[in-house]
C-alpha positions as CSV (number, residue, x, y, z in Angstrom):
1,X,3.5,-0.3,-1.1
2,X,4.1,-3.9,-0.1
3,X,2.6,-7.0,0.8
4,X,2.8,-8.0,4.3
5,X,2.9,-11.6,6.0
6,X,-0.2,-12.1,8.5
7,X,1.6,-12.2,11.8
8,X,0.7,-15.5,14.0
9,X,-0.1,-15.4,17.8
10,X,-3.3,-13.5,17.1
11,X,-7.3,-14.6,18.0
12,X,-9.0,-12.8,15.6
13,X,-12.4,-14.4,14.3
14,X,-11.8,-16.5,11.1
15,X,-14.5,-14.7,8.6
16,X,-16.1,-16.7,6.1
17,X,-17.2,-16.6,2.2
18,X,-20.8,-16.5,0.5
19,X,-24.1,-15.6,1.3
20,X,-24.2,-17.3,4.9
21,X,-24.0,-15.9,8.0
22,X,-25.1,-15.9,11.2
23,X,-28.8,-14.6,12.2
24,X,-27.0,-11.1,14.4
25,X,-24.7,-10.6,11.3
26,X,-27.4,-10.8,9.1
27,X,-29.5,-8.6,11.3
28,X,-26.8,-5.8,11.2
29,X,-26.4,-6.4,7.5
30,X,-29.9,-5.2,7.2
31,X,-29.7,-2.3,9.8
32,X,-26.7,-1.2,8.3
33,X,-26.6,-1.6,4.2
34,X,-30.0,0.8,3.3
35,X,-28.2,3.7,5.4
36,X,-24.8,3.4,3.5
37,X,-25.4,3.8,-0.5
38,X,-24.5,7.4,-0.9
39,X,-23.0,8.2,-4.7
40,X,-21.0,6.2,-7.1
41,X,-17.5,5.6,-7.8
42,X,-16.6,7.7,-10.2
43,X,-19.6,10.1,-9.6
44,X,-19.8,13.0,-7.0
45,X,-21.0,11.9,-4.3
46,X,-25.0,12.7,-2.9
47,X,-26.0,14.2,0.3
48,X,-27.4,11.5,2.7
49,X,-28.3,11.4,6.1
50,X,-26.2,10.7,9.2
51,X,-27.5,7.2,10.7
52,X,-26.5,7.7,14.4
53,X,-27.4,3.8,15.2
54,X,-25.8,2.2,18.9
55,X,-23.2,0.0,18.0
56,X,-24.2,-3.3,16.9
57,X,-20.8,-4.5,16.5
58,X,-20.2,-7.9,19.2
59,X,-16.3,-7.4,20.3
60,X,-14.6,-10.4,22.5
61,X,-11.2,-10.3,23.5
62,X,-8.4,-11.3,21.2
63,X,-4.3,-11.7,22.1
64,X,-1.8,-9.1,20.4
65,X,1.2,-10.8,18.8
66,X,3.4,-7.3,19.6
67,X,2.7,-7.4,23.3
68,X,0.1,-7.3,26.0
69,X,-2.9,-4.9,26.5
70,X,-6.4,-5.0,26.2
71,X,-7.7,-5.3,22.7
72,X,-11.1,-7.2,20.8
73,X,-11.9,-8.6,17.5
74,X,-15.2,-8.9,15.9
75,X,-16.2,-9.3,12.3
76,X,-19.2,-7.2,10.4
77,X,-21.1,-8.6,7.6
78,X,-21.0,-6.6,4.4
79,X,-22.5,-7.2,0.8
80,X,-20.1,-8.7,-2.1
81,X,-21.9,-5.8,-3.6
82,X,-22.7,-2.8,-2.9
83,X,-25.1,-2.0,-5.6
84,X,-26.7,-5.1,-4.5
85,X,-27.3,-4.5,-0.8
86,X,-29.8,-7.7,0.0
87,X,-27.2,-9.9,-2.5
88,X,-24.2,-12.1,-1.2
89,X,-22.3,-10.9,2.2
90,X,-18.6,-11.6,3.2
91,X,-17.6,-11.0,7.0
92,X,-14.7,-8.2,7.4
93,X,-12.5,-8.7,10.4
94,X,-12.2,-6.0,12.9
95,X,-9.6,-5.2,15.8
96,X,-9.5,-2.9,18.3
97,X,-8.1,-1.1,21.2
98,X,-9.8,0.9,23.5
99,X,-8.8,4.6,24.7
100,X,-6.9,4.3,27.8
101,X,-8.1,7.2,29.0
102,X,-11.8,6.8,28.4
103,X,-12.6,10.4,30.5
104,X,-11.1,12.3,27.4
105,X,-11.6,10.1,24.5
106,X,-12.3,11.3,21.1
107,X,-13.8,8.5,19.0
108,X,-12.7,6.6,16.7
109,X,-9.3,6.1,14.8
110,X,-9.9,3.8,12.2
111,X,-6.5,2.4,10.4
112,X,-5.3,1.2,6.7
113,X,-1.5,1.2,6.5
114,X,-1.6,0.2,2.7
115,X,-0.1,-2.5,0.4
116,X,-2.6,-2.9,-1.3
117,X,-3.9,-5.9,1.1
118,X,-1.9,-4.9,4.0
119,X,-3.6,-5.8,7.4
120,X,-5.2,-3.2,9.2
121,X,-6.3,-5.6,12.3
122,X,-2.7,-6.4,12.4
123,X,-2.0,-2.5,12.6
124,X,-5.1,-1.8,15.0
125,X,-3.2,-4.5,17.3
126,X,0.3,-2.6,17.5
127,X,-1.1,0.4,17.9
128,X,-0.6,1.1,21.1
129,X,3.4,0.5,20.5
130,X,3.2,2.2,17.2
131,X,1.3,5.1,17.7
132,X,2.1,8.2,20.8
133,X,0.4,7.7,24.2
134,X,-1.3,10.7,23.5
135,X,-3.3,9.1,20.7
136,X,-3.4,5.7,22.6
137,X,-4.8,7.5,25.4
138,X,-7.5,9.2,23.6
139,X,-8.9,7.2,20.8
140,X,-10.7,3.9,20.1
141,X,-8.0,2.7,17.4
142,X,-10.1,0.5,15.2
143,X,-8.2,-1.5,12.3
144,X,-10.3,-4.1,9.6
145,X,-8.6,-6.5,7.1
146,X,-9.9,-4.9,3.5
147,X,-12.3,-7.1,1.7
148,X,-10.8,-9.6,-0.2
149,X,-7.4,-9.8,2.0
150,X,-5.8,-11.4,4.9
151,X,-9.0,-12.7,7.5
152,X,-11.7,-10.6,5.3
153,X,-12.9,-13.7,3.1
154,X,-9.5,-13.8,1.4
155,X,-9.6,-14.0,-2.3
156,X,-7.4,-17.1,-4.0
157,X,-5.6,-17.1,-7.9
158,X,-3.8,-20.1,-9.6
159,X,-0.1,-19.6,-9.0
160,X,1.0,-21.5,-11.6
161,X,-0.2,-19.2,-14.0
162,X,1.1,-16.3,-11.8
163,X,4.3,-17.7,-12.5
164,X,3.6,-18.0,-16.4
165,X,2.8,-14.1,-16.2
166,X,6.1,-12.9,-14.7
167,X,7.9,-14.4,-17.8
168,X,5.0,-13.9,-20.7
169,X,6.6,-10.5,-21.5
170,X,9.4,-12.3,-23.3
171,X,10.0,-10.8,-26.8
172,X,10.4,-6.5,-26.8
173,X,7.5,-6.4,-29.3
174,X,3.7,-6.3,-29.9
175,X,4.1,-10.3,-30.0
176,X,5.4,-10.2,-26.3
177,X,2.6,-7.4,-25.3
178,X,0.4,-10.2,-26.6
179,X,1.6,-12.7,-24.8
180,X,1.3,-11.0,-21.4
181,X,-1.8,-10.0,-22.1
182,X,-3.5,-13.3,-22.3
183,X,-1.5,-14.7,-19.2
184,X,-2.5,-12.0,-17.4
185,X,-6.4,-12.5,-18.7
186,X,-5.6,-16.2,-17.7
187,X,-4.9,-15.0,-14.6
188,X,-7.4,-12.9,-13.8
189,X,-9.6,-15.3,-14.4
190,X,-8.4,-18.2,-12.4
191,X,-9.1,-15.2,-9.6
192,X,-12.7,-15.0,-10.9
193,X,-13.5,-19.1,-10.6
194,X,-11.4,-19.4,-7.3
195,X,-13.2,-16.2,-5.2
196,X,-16.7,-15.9,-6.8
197,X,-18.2,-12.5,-7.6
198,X,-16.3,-10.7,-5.1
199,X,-13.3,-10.9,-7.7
200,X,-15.3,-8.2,-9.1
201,X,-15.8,-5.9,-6.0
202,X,-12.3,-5.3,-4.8
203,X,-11.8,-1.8,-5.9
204,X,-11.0,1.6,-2.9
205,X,-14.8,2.8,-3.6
206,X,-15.8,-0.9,-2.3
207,X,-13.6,-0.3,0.4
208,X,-15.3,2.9,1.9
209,X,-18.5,1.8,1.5
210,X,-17.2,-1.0,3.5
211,X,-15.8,1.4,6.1
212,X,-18.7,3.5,6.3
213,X,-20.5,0.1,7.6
214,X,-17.8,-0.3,10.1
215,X,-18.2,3.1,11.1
216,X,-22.3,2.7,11.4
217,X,-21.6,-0.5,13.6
218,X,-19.5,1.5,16.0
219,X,-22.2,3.7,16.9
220,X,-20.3,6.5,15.8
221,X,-21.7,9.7,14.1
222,X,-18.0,10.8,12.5
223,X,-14.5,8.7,12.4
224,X,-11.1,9.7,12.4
225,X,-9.4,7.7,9.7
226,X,-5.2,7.5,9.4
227,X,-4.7,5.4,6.3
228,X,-0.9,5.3,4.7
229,X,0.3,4.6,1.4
230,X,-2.4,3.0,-0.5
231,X,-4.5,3.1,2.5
232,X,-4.8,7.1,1.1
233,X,-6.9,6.0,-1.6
234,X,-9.4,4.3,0.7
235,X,-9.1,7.5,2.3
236,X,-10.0,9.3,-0.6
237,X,-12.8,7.4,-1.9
238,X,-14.2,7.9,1.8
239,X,-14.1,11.6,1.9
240,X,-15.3,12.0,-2.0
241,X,-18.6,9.7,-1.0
242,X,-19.0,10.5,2.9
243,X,-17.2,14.1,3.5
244,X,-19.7,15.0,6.2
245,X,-18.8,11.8,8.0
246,X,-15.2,12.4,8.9
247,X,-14.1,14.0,12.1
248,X,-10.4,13.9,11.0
249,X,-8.4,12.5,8.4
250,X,-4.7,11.9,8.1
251,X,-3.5,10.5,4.6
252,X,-0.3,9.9,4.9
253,X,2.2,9.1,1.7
254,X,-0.7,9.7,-0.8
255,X,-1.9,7.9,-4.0
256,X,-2.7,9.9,-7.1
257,X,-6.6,8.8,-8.4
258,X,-5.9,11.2,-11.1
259,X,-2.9,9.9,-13.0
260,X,-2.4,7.1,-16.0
261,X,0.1,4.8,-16.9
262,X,2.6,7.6,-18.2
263,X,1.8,9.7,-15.3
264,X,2.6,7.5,-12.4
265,X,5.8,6.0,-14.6
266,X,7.5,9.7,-14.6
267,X,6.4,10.7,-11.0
268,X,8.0,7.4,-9.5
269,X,11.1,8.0,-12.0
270,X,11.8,10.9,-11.3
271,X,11.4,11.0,-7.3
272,X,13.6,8.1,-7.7
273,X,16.4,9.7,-9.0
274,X,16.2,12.3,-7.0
275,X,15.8,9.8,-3.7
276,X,19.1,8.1,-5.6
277,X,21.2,11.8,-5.7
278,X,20.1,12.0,-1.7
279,X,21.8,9.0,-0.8
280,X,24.6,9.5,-3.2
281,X,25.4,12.9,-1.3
282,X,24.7,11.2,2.2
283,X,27.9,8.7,1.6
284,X,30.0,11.6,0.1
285,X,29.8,13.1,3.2
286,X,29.3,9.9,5.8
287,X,32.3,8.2,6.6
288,X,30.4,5.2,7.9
289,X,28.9,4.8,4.5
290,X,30.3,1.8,2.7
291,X,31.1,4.0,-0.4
292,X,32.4,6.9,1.0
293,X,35.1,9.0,-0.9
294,X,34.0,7.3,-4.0
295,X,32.3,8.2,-6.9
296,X,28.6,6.6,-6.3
297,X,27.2,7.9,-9.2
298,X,29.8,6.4,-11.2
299,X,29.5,3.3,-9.6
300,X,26.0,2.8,-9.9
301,X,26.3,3.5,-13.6
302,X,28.6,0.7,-13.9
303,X,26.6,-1.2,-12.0
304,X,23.6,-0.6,-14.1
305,X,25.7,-1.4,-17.7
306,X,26.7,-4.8,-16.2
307,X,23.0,-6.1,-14.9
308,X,22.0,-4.4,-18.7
309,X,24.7,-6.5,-19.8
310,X,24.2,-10.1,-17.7
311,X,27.6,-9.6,-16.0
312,X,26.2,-8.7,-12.7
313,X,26.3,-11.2,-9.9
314,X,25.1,-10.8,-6.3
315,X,26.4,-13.1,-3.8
316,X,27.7,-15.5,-6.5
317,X,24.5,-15.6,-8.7
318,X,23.8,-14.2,-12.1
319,X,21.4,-11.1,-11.5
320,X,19.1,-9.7,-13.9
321,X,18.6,-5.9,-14.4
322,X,15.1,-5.8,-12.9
323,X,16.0,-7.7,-9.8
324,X,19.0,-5.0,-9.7
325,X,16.3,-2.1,-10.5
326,X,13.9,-3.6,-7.5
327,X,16.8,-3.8,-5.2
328,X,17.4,0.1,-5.9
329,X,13.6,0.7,-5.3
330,X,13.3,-1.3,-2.0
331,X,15.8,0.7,-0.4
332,X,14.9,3.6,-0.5
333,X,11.7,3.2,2.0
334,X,13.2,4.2,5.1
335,X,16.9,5.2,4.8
336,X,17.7,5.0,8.4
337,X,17.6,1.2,8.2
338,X,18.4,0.5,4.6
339,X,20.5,3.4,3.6
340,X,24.0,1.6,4.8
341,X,22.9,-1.8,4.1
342,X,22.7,-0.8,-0.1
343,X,26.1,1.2,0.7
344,X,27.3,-2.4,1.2
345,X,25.7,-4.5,-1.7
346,X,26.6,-2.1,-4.0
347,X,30.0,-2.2,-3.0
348,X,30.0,-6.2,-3.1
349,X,28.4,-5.9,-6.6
350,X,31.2,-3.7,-7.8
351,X,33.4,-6.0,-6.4
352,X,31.7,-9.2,-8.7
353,X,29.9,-7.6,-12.0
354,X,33.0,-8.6,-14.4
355,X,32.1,-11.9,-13.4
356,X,28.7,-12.5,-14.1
357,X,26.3,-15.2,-16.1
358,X,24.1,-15.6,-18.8
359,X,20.8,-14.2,-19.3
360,X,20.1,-17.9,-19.6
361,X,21.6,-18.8,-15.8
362,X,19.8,-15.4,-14.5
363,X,16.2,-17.1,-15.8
364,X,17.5,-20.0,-14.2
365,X,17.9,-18.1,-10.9
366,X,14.5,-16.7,-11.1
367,X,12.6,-19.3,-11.9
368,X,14.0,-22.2,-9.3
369,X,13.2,-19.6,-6.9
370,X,9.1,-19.1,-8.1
371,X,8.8,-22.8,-8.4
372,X,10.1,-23.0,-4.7
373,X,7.7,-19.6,-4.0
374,X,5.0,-21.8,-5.2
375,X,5.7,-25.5,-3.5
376,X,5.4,-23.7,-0.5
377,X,2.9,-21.4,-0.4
378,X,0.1,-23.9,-2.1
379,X,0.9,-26.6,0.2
380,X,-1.7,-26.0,2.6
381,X,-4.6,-25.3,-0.1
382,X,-6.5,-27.5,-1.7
383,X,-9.0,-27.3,-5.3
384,X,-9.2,-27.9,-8.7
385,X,-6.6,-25.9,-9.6
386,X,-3.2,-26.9,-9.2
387,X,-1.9,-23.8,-6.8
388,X,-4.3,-22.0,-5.3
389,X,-2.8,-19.3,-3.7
390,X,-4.4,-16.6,-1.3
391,X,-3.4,-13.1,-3.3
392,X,-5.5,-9.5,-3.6
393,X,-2.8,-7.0,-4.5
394,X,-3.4,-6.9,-8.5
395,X,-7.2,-7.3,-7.9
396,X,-7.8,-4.4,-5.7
397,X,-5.1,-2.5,-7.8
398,X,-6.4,-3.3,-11.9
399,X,-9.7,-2.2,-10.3
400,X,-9.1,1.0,-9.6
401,X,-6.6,1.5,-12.1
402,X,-6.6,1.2,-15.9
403,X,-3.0,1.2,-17.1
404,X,-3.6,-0.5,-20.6
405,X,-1.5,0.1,-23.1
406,X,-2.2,0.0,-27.4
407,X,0.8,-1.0,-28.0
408,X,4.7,-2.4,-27.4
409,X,5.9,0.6,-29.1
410,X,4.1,3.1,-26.4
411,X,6.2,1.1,-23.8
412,X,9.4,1.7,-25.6
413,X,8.9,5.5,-25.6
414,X,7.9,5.7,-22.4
415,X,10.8,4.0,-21.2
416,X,13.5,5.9,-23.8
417,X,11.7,9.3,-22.2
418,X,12.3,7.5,-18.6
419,X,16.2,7.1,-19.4
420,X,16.1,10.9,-20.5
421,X,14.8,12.0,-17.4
422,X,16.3,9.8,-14.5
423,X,19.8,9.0,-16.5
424,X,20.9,7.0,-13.2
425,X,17.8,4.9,-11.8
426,X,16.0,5.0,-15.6
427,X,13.0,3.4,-14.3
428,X,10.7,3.1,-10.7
429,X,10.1,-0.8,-11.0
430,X,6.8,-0.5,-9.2
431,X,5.1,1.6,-11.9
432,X,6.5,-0.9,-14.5
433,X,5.1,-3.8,-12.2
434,X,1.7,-1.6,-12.2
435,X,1.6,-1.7,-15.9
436,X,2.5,-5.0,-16.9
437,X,0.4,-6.8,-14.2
438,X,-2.9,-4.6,-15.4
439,X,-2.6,-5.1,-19.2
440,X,-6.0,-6.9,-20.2
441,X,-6.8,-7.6,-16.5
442,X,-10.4,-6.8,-17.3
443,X,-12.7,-5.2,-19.4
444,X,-14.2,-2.6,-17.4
445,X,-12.2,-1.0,-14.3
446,X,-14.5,-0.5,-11.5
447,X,-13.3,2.7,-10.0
448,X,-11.2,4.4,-12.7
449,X,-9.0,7.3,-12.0
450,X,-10.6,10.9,-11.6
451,X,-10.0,14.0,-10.0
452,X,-11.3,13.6,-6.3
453,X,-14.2,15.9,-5.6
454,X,-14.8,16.9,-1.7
455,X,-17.3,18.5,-1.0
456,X,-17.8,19.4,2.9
457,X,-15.5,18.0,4.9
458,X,-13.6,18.7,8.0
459,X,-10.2,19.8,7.1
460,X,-7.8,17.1,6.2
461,X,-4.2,16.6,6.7
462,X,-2.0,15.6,3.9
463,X,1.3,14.5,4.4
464,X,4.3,13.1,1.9
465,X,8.2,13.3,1.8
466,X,9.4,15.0,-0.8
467,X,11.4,11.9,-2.2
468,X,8.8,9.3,-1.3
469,X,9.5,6.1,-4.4
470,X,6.4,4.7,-3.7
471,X,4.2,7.6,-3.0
472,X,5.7,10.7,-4.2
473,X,5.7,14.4,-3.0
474,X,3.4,15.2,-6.7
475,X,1.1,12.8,-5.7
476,X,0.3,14.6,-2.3
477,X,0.3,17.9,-3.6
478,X,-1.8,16.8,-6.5
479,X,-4.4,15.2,-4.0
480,X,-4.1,18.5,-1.6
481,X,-5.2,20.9,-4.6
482,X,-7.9,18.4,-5.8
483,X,-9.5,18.0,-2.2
484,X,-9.7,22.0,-2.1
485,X,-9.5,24.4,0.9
486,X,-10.1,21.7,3.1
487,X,-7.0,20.2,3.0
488,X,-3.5,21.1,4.3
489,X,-0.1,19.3,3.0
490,X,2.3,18.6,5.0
491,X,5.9,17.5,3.6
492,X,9.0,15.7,5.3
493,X,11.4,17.5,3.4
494,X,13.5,13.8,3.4
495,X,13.6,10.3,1.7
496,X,11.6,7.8,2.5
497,X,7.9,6.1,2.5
498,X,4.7,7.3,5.7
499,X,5.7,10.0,7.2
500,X,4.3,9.4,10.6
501,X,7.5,6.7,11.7
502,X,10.3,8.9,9.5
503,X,10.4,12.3,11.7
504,X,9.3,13.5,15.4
505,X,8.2,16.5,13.4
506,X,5.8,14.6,11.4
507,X,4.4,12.4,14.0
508,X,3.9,15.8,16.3
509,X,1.8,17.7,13.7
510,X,0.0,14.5,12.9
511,X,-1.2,13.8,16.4
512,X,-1.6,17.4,17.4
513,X,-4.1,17.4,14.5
514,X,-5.7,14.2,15.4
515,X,-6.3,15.4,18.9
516,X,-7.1,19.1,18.1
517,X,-8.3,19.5,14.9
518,X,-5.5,22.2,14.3
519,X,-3.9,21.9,11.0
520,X,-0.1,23.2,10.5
521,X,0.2,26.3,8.5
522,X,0.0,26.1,5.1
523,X,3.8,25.1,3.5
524,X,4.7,23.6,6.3
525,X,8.0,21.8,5.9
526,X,9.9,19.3,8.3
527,X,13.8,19.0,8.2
528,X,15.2,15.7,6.8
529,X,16.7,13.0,9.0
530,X,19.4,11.5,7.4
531,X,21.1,8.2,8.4
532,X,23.4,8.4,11.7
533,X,21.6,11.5,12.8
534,X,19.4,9.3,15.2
535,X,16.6,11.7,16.0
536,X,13.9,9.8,14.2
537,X,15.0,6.3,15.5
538,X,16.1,7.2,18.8
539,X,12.6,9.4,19.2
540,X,10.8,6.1,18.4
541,X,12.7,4.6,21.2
542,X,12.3,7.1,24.1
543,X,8.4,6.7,23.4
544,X,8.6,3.1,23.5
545,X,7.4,3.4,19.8
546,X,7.5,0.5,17.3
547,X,7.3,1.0,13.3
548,X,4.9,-1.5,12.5
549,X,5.2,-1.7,8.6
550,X,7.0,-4.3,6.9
551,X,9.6,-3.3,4.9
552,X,9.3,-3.9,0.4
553,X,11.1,-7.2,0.6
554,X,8.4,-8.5,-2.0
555,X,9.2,-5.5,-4.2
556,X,12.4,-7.8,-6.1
């Protein structure tokens, strides 16, 4: 769960904002919009029937920054919203690749890897290094920017007064609460005058609505759909509004729809400790690991009293105790890759944390380094406001969430009941970014948690590791029993965030679903790879395979 840089090199169609488009766009908008308004967000969905239109959708070849092959781009029109089907339209962008082997193609794969605001065109055009010939072979893989994000009519915020959020939550009191309420309002709103009305339509149910259009333009009567991480969500809103439209569907590293503020805090927390106590035992018996023969626990608990203190440094500057809680999180995504690089900056923090700063020179730190965030990222913009900035993440997320809290005081015992729990890691720093970036965000959430209700659908594979930080395995197993007989989980029985890239197990179950239909027994496990082993990495390699996610950088 991550934002992700738009990779250059690419010739996807720029798609625009507001109500004008061009005369075939609008043409499909009005094919397409009367077919696709089945149910409501939070309601179970209606029966409707299956539109089985020829594809409408007008590809032209675009380039691949991750290498050559033949792939298109296209955008689709779709309204700003959906309740309002003959209102205001916004262009999504598309990418696709084509089956290779067009004899035995099976449809469809359409692709979300996550964030949220990830890139799905950008995923659509690795996927023939990302994803096994067998699937390249045999499916049309089909990826579109979500609305709101990357090409899809981008929505902008003032980052100035993103900036002035990130330190509003000054004071550990109601007063501080205030405070980050009404920068967070401020915020919000500056999203509001900056993108129009569809500031107001960025929520998962959006989404599949959105998706059901793309599916209609592809001529297609079902779709596969793999969507990762928060790209599960989208997944889940699709089958809860259009079950009878999926041929197969792979969520993989699953969102929880069902959980609130204290729910998804003690989930992340406690997967994170136990993700923590996995690599703790990996170095104890790795000699290549950086802290090998000692005490890591130890350490880390040292660690933690100096950043809780100010006397941590990290490469010669002061760093505070969320930077060093983020740092934990991060790393702990894929521990092939990021495993033995935290061995080493923990043991150059232990090295440095008598030293330390102030909590003065750490705000220091942190803020020279937002302004800097913010020269560069607003230089290209221009409007009223001082920095507009393109950003989605806390839009799509505060509008299918609602994480308020009454008071300072709940936040306080939620955190003391944190430190019970997880004595080590104390606290997942995403779930305490979830909450503080949602407080007062808006008045009414647009899809609001609830238990998903499936009704119909083909069977459906869920997948998680079973010390996934971002995602965890109670998440997935939560979504499996809510979705019903129809849907199988699958777990890595390892650290570490979408399955598919982590373990040839995985990846073989997944595609011999995909391509068959045939779900793995129920309680299915796969072994854990840990660090050093090679399999998963060296797997990826033989196949000529690329992991095409970014990795949490954004997360501290």
């Amino acid at each position: 769960m991550c934002t992700s840089p738009t990779p250059g090199g690419t010739s996807v169609p720029s798609p625009t904002r507001g109500r004008h488009i061009g005369l075939a766009g609008a043409a499909i908008a009005t094919a397409l919009f009367g077919q696709l308004l089945t149910g409501t967000a939070t309601a179970a969905p209606t029966a409707s029937p299956t539109p089985t239109p020829a594809g409408t959708i007008a590809w032209e070849p675009c380039e691949s920054p991750y290498g050559e092959g033949s792939f298109e781009c296209a955008t689709i029109a779709v309204p700003v919203d959906w309740a309002r089907p003959d209102g205001a339209t916004i262009d999504l962008a598309l990418s696709r690749h084509r089956a290779t082997d067009p004899d035995r193609r099976l449809g469809s794969l359409l692709l979300n890897p996550g964030g949220p605001g990830m890139s799905g065109v950008d995923l659509a055009l690795s996927s023939p290094f990302s994803f096994s010939p067998e699937l390249v072979e045999r499916f049309d893989f089909v990826g579109f920017d979500p609305r709101g994000t990357n090409r899809s009519a981008p929505t902008y915020c003032d980052d100035d007064l993103s900036a002035a959020r990130r330190s509003a939550l000054g004071s550990q009191d109601d007063a501080g609460l205030d405070a980050l309420r009404a920068a967070n309002r401020a915020f919000a709103d500056s999203c509001r005058e900056l993108s129009g009305p569809l500031a107001e339509h960025m929520d998962s149910a959006s989404v599949a609505r959105d998706m059901d259009a793309i599916r209609v333009g592809l001529g297609e009567r079902r779709i596969s759909y793999w969507g990762g991480s928060y790209g599960t969500l989208i997944g889940q809103m699709y089958a809860e509004l259009f079950p009878r439209r999926i041929r197969a569907m792979v969520l993989d590293s699953n969102m929880d729809h069902s959980l609130g503020v204290w729910g998804i805090q003690k989930t992340r927390t406690e997967t994170l400790e136990g993700a923590f106590g996995e690599f703790a035992d990996w170095c104890a018996h790795t000699s290549t690991c950086a802290l090998h023969g000692q005490d890591v626990r130890a350490l880390y608990a040292s660690l933690y009293a100096a950043a809780e203190e100010n006397r941590l440094t990290y490469y010669g500057r002061p760093m505070a105790l969320s930077t060093f809680q983020g740092i934990t999180f991060s790393h702990m995504y894929d521990p092939d890759t990021e495993w033995p690089e935290f061995a080493q900056l923990l043991t150059s923090m232990g090295t440095t944390a008598e030293a330390g700063g102030t909590a003065e020179d750490t705000g220091t730190a942190v803020t020279t380094e937002a302004a800097e965030t913010v020269d560069t990222t607003s230089a290209a913009v221009s409007g009223a406001v001082a920095n507009p900035v393109k950003f989605a993440y806390d839009l799509v997320l505060c509008q299918d969430y609602d994480l308020d809290v009454p008071s300072y005081a709940a936040i306080a015992r939620m955190e003391a009941e944190l430190a019970r729990i997880a004595p080590l890691t104390r606290q997942a720093s995403l779930s305490r970014s979830y909450m503080t970036s949602c407080q007062n965000w808006t008045d009414e959430v647009a899809n609001p948690q609830h238990r998903l209700r499936v009704r119909g659908s083909a069977p459906i594979l869920v997948t998680n590791s079973r010390y996934d930080v971002a995602t965890p395995h109670a998440w997935g197993a939560n979504a499996a029993r809510q979705i019903g007989r129809e849907a199988t989980l699958l777990t890595y029985d390892g650290v570490g965030h979408i399955t598919y890239w982590l373990s040839p197990c995985m990846r073989e179950a997944t595609d011999t679903y995909l391509t068959t239909l045939v779900t793995p027994e129920k309680g299915t496990r796969c072994p854990a790879i840990r660090p050093g082993d090679g399999r998963a990495r060296q797997q990826l390699k033989d196949d000529g395979l690329i992991d095409p996610l970014p990795k949490p950088e954004s997360v501290f």
